[in-house]
N, C-alpha and C positions, 0 to 999 in steps of 0.2 A: 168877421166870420171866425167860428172857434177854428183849433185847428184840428181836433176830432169832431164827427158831428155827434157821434158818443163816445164817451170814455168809461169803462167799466176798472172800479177799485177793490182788488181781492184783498180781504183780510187776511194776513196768512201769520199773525201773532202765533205768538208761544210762551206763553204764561213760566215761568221758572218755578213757581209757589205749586205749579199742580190744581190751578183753577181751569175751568174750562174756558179753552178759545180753540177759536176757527182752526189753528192750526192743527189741531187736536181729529182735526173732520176733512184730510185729506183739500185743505184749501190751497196748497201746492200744487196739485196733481190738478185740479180744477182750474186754475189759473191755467196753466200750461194746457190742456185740456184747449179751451176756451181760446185763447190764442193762437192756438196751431189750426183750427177749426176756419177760423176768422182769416188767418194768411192762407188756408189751402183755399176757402172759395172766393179770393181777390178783394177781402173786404178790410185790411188789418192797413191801417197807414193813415196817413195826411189825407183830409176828409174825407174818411171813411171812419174805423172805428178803433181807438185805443183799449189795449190792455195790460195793467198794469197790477200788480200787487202791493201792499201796504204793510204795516204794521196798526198795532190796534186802533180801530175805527170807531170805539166805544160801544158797540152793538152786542156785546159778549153774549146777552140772554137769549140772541135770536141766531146764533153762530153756527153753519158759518155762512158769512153774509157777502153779499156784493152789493156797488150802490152805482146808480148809471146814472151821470152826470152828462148834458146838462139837466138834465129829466128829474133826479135829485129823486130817484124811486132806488129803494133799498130792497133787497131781495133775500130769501133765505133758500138755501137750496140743498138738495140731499145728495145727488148724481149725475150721472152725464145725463140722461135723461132732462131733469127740471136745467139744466145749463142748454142744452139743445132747444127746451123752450124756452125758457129767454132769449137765446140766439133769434130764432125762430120768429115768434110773436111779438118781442119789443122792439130788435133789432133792425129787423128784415121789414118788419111789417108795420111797425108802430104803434103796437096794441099791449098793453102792459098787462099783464099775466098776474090775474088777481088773486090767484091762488099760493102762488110765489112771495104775494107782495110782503114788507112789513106795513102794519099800520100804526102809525103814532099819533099815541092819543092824543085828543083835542078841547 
């Protein structure tokens, strides 16, 4: 058994050069966000749901991004809103929010 049944990884980079990354699109505040969200409705822990932040995830074009693991679906999101569905649709429910999703070509 994992020891999250998801794990969500926030990118929250910060380019030095002045390229664009996630950090750039309030992925701090989002993480934290998403976190606190997850511990207030009893969901945030050992089999339940991990949240975590990262440094770059190589996703920079689609930024700024989360990726839910084991599910291995990569997300782009704007506000609390598109994170509330996530939460919501993929989390809670199972249903991956295809509007959200990234798609990699194939």
């Amino acid at each position: 058994m994992n020891y999250y049944k998801h794990h969500l990884f926030f990118c929250n980079n910060r380019r030095k050069n002045g390229e664009a990354c996630c950090g750039q699109f309030d992925a701090e505040q989002m993480y934290r966000y998403t976190k606190n969200k997850c511990r207030n409705t009893g969901r945030l822990g050992q089999g339940k749901i991990g949240v975590s932040e990262t440094r770059c995830l190589g996703r920079c074009e689609f930024g700024p991004v989360v990726v839910v693991y084991p599910d291995n679906i990569w997300y782009q999101y704007i506000d609390e809103a598109d994170i509330d569905e996530i939460i919501t649709q993929h989390l809670f429910a199972g249903k991956v929010v295809e509007r959200l999703k990234i798609n990699d070509p194939t």
